[in-house]
N, C-alpha and C positions, 0 to 999 in steps of 0.2 A: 504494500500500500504506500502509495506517495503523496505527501501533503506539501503544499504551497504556504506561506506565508508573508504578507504585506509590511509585516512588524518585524526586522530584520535583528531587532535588540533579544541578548538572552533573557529567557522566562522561566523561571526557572517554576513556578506554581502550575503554568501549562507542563512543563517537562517531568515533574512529579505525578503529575494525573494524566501519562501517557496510558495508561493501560484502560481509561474511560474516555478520552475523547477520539485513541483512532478505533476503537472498536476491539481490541483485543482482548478484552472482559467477556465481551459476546462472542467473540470466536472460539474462543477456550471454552465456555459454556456449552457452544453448540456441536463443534468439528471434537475437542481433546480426544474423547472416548474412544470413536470410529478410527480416525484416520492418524490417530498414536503424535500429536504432537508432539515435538521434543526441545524445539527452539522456538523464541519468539526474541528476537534482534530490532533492535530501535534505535537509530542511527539519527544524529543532529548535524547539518551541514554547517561546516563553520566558514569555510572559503569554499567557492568566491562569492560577494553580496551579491548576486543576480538572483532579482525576485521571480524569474521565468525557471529556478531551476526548485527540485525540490527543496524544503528547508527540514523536514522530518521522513525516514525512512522505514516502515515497519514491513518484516521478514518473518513469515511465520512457514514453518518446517514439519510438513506431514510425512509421515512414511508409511502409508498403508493405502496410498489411492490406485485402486485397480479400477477395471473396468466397472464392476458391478456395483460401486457407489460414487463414479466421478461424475456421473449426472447430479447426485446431490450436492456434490461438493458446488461444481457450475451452477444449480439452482438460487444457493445458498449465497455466492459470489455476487448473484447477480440482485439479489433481494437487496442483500447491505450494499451496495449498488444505489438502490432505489432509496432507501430509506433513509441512509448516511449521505445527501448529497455530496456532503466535501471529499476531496481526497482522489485519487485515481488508484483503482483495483487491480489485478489482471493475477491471473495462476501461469505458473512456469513449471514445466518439468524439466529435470535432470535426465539430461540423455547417458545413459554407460558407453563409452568407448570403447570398443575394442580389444583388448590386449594386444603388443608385437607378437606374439605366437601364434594367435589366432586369424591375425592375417595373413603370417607367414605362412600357415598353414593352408588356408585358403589360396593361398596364391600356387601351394603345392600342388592341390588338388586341381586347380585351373589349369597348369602344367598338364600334368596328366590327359585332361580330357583335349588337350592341343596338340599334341605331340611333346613335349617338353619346350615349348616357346611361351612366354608370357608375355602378354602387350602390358608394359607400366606406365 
């Protein structure tokens, strides 16, 4: 989640009541149980004063979204969405990379079915 701010001065009564104005009292509430949260990271921009960039960062860390409940999870994004005007939302997943083996491997196997030539 990313928030905006007009008032570029530290606040330090807002910065203490992060976990009720972006909404991560209610995400913990709703998401913690299902989808195994583990982090929740809240990040204050200090440079550079540009009011067009974020000034608050909240990062919250599921590890259990499969297929069979990422419709809620999206439901659920898109409700605090509606409800929360401020702020910009959006879900990201972590792609896993490859291993060097496993591509090495595959490129064996690519071999194979060529005659032993690999296009790289």
């Amino acid at each position: 989640m990313g928030f905006r701010s007009v008032d570029l001065t530290y606040n330090e009564n807002l910065e203490s009541a992060w976990k009720d104005w972006t909404g991560a009292r209610l995400v913990n509430s709703c998401l913690r149980k299902e989808f195994h949260i583990s982090r929740y990271s809240f990040f204050h921009r200090i440079q550079p004063q540009d009011p067009e960039l974020f000034m608050y960062i909240l990062m919250v860390e599921c590890h259990n979204v499969k297929t069979t409940n990422v419709s809620y999870l999206l439901d659920f994004v898109q409700k605090l969405r509606v409800e929360r005007v401020f702020g910009y939302l959006t879900v990201y997943r972590k792609e896993a990379l490859a291993s060097t083996s496993a591509i090495i491997k595959g490129l064996l196997s690519e071999q194979d079915e060529y005659g032993g030539k690999v296009d790289i």
